[in-house]
C-alpha positions in Angstrom: 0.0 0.0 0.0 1.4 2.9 -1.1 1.8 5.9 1.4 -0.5 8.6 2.2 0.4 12.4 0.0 2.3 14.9 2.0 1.7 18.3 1.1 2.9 21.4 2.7 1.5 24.9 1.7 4.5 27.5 2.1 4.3 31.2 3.2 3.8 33.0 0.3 2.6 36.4 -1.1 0.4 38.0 -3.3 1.5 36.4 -6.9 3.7 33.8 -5.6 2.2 30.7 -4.0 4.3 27.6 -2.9 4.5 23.8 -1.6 6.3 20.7 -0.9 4.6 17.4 -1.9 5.7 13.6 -1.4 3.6 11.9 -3.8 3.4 8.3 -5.4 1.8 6.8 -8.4 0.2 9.2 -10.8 -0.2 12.0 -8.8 -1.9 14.7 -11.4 -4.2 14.0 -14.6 -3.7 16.5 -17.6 -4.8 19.9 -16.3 -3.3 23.3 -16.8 -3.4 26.5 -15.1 -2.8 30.6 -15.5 1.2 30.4 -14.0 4.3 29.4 -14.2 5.1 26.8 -12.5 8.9 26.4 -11.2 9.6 23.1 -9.2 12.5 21.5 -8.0 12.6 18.0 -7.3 13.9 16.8 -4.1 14.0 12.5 -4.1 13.1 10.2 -6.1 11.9 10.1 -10.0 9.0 13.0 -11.6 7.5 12.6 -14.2 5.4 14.6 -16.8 4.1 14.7 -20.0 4.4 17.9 -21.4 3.9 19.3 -25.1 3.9 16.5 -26.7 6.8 14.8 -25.1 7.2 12.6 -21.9 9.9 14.2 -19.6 11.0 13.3 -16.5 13.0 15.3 -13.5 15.8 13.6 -11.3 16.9 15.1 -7.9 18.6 18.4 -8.2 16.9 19.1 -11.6 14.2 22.4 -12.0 11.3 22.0 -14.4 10.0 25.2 -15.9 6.4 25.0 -17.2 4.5 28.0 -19.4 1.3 29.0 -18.0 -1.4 27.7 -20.1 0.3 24.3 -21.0 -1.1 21.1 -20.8 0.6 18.6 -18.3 0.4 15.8 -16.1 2.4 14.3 -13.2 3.4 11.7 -11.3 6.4 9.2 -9.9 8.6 7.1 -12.5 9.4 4.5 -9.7 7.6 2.9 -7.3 9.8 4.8 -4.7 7.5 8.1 -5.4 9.3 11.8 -5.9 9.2 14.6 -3.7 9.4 18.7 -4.8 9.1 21.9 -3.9 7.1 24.3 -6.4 6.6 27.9 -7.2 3.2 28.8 -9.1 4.3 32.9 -10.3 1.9 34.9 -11.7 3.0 35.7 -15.2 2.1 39.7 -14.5 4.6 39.5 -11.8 7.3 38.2 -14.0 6.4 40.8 -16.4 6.9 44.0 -13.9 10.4 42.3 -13.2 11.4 42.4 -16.7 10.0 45.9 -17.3 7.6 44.6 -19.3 9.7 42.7 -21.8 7.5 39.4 -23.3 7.4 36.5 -21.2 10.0 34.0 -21.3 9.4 31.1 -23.2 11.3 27.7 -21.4 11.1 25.1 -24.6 13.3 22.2 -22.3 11.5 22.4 -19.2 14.2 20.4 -17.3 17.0 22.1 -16.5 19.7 19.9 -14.8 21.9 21.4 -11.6 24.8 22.6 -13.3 22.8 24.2 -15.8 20.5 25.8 -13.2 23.7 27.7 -11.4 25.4 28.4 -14.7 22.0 30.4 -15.2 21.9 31.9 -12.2 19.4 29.7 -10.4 19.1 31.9 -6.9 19.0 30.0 -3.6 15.9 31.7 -2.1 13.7 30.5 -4.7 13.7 27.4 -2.9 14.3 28.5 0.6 10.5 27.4 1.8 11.1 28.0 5.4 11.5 32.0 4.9 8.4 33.8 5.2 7.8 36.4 2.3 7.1 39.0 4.6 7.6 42.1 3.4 7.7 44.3 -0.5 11.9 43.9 -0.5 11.6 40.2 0.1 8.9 39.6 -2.0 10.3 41.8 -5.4 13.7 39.8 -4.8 12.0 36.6 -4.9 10.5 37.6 -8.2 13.6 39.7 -10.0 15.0 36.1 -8.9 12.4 33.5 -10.9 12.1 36.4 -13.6 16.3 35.9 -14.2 15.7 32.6 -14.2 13.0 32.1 -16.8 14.7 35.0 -19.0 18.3 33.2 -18.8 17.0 29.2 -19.0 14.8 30.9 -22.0 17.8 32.3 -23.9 20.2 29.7 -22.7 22.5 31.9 -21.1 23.3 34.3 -18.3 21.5 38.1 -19.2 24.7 40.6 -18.5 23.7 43.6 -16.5 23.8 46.9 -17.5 25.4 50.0 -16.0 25.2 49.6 -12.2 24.4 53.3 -10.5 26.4 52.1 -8.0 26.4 55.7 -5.9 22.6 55.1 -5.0 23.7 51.0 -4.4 26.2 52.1 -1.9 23.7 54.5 0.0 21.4 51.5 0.3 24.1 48.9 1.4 25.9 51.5 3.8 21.8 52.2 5.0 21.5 48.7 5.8 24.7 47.8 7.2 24.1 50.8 9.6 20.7 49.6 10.8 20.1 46.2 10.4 17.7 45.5 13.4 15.2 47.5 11.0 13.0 46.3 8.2 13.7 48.6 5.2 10.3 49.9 3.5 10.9 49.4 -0.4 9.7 52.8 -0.8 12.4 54.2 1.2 15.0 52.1 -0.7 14.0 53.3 -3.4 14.2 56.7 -2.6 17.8 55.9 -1.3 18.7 54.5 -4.8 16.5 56.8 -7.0 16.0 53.3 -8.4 12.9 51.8 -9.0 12.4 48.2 -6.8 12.6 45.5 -9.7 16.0 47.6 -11.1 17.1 47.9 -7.3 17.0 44.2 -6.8 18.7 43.0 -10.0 21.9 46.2 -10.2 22.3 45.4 -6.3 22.9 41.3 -6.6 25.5 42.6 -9.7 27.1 45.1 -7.8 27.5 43.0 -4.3 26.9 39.5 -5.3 23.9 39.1 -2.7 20.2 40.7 -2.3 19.8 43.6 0.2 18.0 41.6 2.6 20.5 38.5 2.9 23.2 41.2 2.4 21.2 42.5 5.9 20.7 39.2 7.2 24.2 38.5 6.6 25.0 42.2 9.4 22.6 40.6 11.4 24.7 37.7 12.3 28.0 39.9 12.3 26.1 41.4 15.7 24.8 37.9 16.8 28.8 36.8 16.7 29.6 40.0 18.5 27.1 39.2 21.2 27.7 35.6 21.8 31.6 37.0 22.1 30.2 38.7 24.7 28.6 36.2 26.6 25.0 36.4 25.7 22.4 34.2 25.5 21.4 32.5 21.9 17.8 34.0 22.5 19.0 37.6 24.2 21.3 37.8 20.9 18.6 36.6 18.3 16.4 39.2 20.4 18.7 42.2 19.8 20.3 41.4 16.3 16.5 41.7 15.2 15.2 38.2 14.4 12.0 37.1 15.0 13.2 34.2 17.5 15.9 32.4 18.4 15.1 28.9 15.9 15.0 31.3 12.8 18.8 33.2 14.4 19.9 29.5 14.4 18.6 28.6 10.8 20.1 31.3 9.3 23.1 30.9 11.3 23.9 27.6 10.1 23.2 29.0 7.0 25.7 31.5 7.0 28.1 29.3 8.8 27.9 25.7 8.5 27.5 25.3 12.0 25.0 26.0 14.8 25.6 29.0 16.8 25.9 26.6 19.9 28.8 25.0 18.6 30.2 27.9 17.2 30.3 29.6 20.7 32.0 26.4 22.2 34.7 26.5 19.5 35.8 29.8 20.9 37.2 28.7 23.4 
């Protein structure tokens, strides 16, 4: 008997909805819907058929699927698969490409090395981090917009002229406060830099997005702290985070190691 479905309904946001499923069998009949639809497949075998053609999407590998195509889904072993997926609205992808014509994904699997040759952001399948706020959200989809745009011409889009004077008065901005939850408006008043434009020049300019570029200062105070002998949940408290499990997720994160362990290494 094969196992029950597991599905999990991530935080999302207005335009963005995702989930992690363990499924067996045939798990979808042909249907089709009004997004994209971005999944990542974390065990086992998935398989689709999809324009005509029978694919299938091995651990590691991203399928990209065009809104309005028909396609079904299910397990190509008796073992089952498990993914995470992304369902975009295409409008959204649209305002992060400043209106440019949606991209058009013909292979919808993309294997590992191809996905980080095209620039395949982390976040997109970071399913534990809540979309919480406008900067988070318009990273997330200058992020899936990059990667449908690049997978859809095969190759990494160069950026443009940076304004790199407005990027450093955002990065010094947040490096100078970052127990405080930037407003995109007043980032982009910082910049003079509209939010989709903000998010793409300042991933060129510093390798990172402004808000793991201020998660990132967050944990330089967390290390500070502990140095100093505080608590794990006084330090989480006063770097900003929310609690002391998400300090610790993001800690490893950043790390590779707990924050526990971390202060016992010090010695």
């Amino acid at each position: 008997m094969a196992p029950s479905p597991r599905i999990r309904i991530a935080p999302g946001t207005e335009g963005i909805e995702r989930l992690e499923a363990h499924l067996h069998g045939q798990a979808f009949s042909p249907h089709r819907h009004d997004t994209y639809a971005i999944g990542i497949t974390l065990a086992g075998v998935q398989r689709f058929r999809y324009r005509g053609t029978q694919q299938q999407c091995l651990p590691g590998q991203c399928h990209v699927l065009h809104p309005d195509e028909l396609h079904d889904g299910g397990a190509g072993t008796d073992d089952g698969f498990g993914y995470r997926i992304l369902y975009v609205d295409p409008a959204l992808v649209q305002s992060a490409l400043h209106g440019r014509p949606l991209p058009f994904v013909a292979q919808p699997v993309l294997d590992a090395a191809r996905l980080r040759a095209l620039g395949g952001a982390r976040e997109i399948w970071d399913f534990d981090a809540a979309i919480d706020d406008e900067v988070l959200r318009t990273e997330l989809a200058v992020a899936v917009a990059q990667l449908l745009a690049n997978a859809a011409s095969g190759q990494p889009r160069a950026p443009g002229s940076l304004e790199l004077a407005g990027l450093g008065r955002v990065r010094d901005h947040i490096a100078a406060t970052p127990t405080e939850r930037p407003e995109m408006a007043a980032l982009e008043r910082l910049s003079g830099l509209d939010r989709w434009s903000l998010a793409r020049q300042f991933r060129a300019a510093f390798g990172t997005s402004p808000s793991r570029f201020r998660t990132l200062r967050q944990l330089d105070a967390v290390r500070q702290l502990l140095r100093r002998g505080s608590s794990l949940a006084d330090a989480a408290d006063a770097a900003g985070f929310a609690d002391q499990s998400h300090m610790s997720r993001q800690f490893k994160q950043a790390y590779g190691l707990t924050p526990a362990r971390w202060s016992a290494a010090l010695g």
